[in-house]
C-alpha positions as CSV (number, residue, x, y, z in Angstrom):
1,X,107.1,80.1,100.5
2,X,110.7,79.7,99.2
3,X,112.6,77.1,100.9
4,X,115.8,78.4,101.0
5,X,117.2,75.8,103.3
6,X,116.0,73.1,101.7
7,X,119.4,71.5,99.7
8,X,120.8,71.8,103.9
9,X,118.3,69.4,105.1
10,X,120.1,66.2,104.0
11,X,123.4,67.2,104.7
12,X,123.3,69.7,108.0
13,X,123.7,67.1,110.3
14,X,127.1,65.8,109.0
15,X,128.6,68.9,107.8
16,X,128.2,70.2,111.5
17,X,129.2,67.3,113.1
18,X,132.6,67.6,111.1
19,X,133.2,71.2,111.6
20,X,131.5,70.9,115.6
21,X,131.4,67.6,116.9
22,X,128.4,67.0,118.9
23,X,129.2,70.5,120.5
24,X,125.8,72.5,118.8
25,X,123.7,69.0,119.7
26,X,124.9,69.8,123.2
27,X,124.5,73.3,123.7
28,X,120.6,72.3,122.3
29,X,120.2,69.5,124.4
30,X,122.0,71.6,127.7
31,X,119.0,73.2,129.1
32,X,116.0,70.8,127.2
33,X,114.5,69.0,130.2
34,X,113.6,72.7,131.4
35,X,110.9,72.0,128.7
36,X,108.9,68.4,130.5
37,X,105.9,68.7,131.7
38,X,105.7,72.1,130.6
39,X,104.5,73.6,127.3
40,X,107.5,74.7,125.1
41,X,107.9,76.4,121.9
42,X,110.8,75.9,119.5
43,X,111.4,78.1,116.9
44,X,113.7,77.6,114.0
45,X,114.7,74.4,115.3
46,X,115.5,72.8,111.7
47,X,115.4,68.6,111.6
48,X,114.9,68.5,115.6
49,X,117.4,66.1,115.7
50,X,118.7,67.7,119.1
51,X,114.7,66.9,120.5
52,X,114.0,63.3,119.0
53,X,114.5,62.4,122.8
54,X,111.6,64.2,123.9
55,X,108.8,61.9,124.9
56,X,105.2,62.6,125.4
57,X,105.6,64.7,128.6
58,X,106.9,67.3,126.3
59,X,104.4,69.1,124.4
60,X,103.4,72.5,122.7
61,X,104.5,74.5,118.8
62,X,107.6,73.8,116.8
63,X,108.3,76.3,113.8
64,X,110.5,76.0,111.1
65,X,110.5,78.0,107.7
66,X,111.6,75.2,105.8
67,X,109.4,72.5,104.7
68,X,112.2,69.8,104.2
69,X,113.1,70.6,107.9
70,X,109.9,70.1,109.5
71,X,109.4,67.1,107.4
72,X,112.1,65.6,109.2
73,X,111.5,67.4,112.3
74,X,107.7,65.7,112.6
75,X,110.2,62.0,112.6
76,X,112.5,63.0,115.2
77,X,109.0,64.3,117.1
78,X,107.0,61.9,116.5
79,X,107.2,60.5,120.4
80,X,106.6,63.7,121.5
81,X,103.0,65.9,121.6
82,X,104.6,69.0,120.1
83,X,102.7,70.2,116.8
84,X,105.2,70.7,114.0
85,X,104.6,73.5,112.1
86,X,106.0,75.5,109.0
87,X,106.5,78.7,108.5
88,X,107.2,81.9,110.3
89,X,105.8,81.9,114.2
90,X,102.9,83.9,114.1
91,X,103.4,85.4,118.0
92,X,100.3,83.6,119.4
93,X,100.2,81.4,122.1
94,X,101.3,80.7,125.9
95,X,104.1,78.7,126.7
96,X,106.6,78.0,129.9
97,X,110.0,76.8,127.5
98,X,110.7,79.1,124.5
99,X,114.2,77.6,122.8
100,X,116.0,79.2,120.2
101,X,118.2,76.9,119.0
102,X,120.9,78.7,116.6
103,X,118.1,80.6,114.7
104,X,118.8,84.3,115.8
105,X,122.1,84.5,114.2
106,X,119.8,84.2,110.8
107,X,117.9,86.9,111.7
108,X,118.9,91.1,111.4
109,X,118.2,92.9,114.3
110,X,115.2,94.7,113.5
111,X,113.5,91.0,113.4
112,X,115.5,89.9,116.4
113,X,114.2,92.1,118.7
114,X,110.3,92.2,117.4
115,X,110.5,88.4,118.3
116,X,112.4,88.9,121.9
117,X,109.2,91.3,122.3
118,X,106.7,88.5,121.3
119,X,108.3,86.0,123.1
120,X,108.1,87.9,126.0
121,X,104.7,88.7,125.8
122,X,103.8,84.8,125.1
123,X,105.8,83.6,128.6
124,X,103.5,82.3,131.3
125,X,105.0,83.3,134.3
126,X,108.0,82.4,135.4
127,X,108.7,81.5,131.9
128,X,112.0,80.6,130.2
129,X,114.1,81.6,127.5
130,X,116.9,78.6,126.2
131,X,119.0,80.2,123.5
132,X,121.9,78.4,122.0
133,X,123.8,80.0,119.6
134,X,127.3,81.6,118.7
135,X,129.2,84.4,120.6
136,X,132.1,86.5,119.8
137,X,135.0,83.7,118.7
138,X,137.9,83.5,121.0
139,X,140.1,82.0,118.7
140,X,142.1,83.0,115.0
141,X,140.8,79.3,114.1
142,X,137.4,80.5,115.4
143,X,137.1,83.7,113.7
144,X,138.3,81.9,110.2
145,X,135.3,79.9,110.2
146,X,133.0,81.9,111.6
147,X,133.9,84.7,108.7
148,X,133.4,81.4,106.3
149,X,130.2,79.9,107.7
150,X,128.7,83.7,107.3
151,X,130.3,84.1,104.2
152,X,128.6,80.8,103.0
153,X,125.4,81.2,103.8
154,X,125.1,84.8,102.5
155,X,125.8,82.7,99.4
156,X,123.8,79.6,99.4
157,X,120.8,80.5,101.2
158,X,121.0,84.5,101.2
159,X,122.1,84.9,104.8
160,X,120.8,88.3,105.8
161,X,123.7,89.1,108.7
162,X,127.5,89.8,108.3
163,X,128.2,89.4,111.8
164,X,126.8,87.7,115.4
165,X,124.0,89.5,117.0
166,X,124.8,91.3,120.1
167,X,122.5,89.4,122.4
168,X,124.0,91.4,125.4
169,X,122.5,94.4,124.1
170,X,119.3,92.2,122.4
171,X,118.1,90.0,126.0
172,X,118.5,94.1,127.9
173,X,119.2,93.4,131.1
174,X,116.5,95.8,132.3
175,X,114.3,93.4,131.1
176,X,116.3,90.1,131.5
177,X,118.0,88.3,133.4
178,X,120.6,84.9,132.7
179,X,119.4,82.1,134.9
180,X,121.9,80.0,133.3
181,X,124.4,79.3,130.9
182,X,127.1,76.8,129.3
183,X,129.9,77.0,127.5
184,X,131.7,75.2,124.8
185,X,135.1,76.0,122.8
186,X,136.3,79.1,125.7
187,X,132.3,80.7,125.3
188,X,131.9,80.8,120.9
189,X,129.1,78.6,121.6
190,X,127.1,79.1,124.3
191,X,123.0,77.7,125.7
192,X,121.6,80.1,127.8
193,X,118.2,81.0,130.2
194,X,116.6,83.9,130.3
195,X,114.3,84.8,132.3
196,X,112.1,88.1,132.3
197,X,113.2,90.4,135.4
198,X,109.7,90.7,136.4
199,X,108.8,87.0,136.9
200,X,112.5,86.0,138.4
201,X,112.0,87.5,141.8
């Protein structure tokens, strides 16, 4: 498995913290103790640096495709009783917490939306969705760097997506409904919770 991420691993942390301050960390971190006592599953979470608070009342799956994330991932986890894996999630399982912490703007929509369905059908009831992740920028500054942040990874770790997934259209409102949500910078960065429609009521 290619590790395209893997020259981000060392340096992720700082170069977002320049560009973000602690503002991704927080949007992560808004909606986390959802996940004690109750059997989560992260995926794409990268070095779990936003989770090395999680103690051993938090347990279940965390997936990342890159190794050198996971290796750091299994140190920032290693109070917890999550099982770190690598690699794609393979859509098996039961869990109350699934977080999706800036991974879906990786993703093209065809793949988006076959996980949403997985995901779905792994909730216990009453499950929850957290999603963190960017929205449409409100801001000149915000669509500058948004264009270069795409533009960048297209580049350095062949970033499949030329623009932000529509998660409007993507968490259907047929089918889901927001429980939640936070904002940062006037809503470009936003932690959300989802919940199915069935099990909300």
């Amino acid at each position: 498995m290619s590790d395209k991420y893997s020259f981000l691993a060392p340096i992720y942390q700082p170069l977002s913290r320049v560009v973000f301050g602690k503002n991704l960390i927080e949007a992560n971190t808004a909606f986390s103790t959802l996940g004690e006592g109750k059997r989560s599953l992260v995926i794409g979470g990268g070095d779990a640096v936003s989770y090395r608070d999680w103690g051993k009342s938090y347990s279940g799956e965390y997936w990342d495709t890159s190794q050198k994330m996971t290796d750091l991932a299994k140190e920032n986890l290693n109070q917890s009783k999550v099982a770190v894996h690598t690699g794609q999630w393979p859509g098996e399982g039961k869990f109350d917490c699934v977080f999706l912490p800036f991974v879906l703007d990786t993703m093209p929509d065809q793949e988006i939306e076959k996980l949403i369905d997985q995901i779905g059908n792994s909730l216990n009831a009453g499950g929850k969705v957290i999603l963190s992740d960017f929205f449409s920028p409100q801001t000149f500054y915000q669509k500058v760097i948004q264009r270069l942040m795409i533009s960048s990874f297209r580049v350095f770790v062949d970033h499949s997506r030329r623009d932000l997934p529509d998660f409007e259209r993507l968490f259907h409102p047929a089918k889901w409904i927001i429980a939640d949500e936070k904002l940062w910078r006037k809503g470009w960065i936003r932690a959300r919770v989802y919940m199915l429609e069935d099990s909300a009521h």
